[in-house]
C-alpha positions, 0 to 999 in steps of 0.5 A: 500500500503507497504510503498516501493511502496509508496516511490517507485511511489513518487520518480517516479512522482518527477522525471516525474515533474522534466523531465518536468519542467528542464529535456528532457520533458521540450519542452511538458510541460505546464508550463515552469518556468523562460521562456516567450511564444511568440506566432506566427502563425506556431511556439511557442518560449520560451525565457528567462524572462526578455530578450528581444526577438531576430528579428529573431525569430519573423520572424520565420513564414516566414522562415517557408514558404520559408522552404517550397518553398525551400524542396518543402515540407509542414511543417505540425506540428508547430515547438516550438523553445526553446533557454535555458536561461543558458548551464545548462538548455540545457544540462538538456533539451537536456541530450544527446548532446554532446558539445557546439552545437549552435543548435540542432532540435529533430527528431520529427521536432517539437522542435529547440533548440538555445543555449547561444553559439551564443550569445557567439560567435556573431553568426547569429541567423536567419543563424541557424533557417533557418538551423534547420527548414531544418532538420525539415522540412525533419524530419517531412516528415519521420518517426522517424527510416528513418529520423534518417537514412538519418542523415547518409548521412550527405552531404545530410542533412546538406549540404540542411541545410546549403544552405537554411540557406545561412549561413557564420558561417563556411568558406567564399566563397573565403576561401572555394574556396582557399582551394577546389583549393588546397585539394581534396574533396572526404575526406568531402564525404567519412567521412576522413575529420574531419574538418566540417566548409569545409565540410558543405560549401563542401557539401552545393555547391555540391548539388548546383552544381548538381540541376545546372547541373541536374535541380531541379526536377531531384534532388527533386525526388532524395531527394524524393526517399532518404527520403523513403529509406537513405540507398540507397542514394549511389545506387539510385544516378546513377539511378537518375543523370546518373552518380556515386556518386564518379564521380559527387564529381570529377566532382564537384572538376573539375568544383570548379577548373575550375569555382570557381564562379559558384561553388555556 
């Protein structure tokens, strides 16, 4: 073997040992060094060495259930959640995200990361395994290209996510409702608000909004026929609830006015 082909493939397995151990394939490899593995029933969770290990995830089971209760979907494949000793490690782990994330699920729906940054801003860890086993959930119910398609209707993904992980990290509800009071609610929909804190709470009471006026089942075989085809998620809301979309957000604003409480 010429001695550039030999350089060539060692530099080659350096870097697939190298993906393994710190880079993007560290989440499947075998050996994780500087991180402890915490076995539960349906999940795997990898935590630094030496610190101790968060109530939250040892609950990770049971949020897995309700996960499934909740979509009215099974979870099939176990979920490895990984929370990345430094920023460094994440960004090495997970190359492509851009920003501080405080957590981030793979398409796959097999591996959720939590970052430092909810340790950093005293954030509810169990708010955000909650919110990322909803991505998850859905994830492993499509297949790659469609799960990445329906991120695309984010009002739909995040605001599942956003209600299933009960989360208060974004506005409180008198927040949200002071402001929904005043400002129009169609930007959060149409993608002119750039202010996700609203829109994810927005998002999350509109789906609320609508399985309490539409029922359950009506919006489950909603979300059923969108995981089969996002990008008719517009089209098929007319079919499904016999309304526009446009006209259920003002519907939804009209009932946030009127009804605040009930918004949620």
């Amino acid at each position: 073997m010429p001695n550039w082909l030999r350089w060539t493939a060692g530099a080659i397995f350096l870097v697939v040992v190298a993906a393994f151990l710190v880079g993007p394939l560290f989440p499947w490899s075998p050996v994780k060094p500087g991180y402890t593995h915490f076995i539960l029933h349906r999940a795997d969770i990898y935590y630094p060495t030496g610190s101790t290990l968060e109530e939250p995830y040892r609950q990770l089971d049971s949020f897995i259930a309700e996960a499934e209760t909740f979509h009215r979907l099974k979870m099939p494949d176990r979920i490895a959640v990984i929370a990345p000793r430094t920023w460094t490690d994440f960004h090495l782990q997970a190359p492509w995200q851009q920003g501080p994330a405080g957590a981030l699920t793979l398409q796959t729906g097999t591996v959720i990361f939590i970052t430092p940054k909810l340790a950093e801003k005293h954030l509810d860890t169990a708010e955000f395994l909650r919110h990322e086993l909803s991505h998850a959930i859905l994830d492993q119910n499509m297949t790659l290209w469609r799960g990445h398609k329906f991120n695309g209707q984010p009002w739909l993904f995040e605001g599942l996510a956003v209600d299933f992980g009960r989360q208060k990290s974004y506005l409180t509800e008198d927040e949200f409702v002071q402001r929904a009071r005043t400002e129009p609610l169609a930007p959060a929909f149409n993608g002119g608000s750039a202010d996700m804190r609203f829109n994810y709470v927005a998002w999350e009471h509109f789906l609320e909004h609508m399985i309490h006026t539409r029922g359950r089942d009506k919006f489950q075989d909603y979300l059923l026929r969108v995981m089969q085809d996002p990008d008719q998620a517009r089209a098929l809301f007319p079919e499904i609830f016999g309304i526009s979309f446009d006209d259920a957000v003002r519907e939804f604003q009209t009932r946030v006015r009127s009804e605040p409480v009930a918004a949620r």
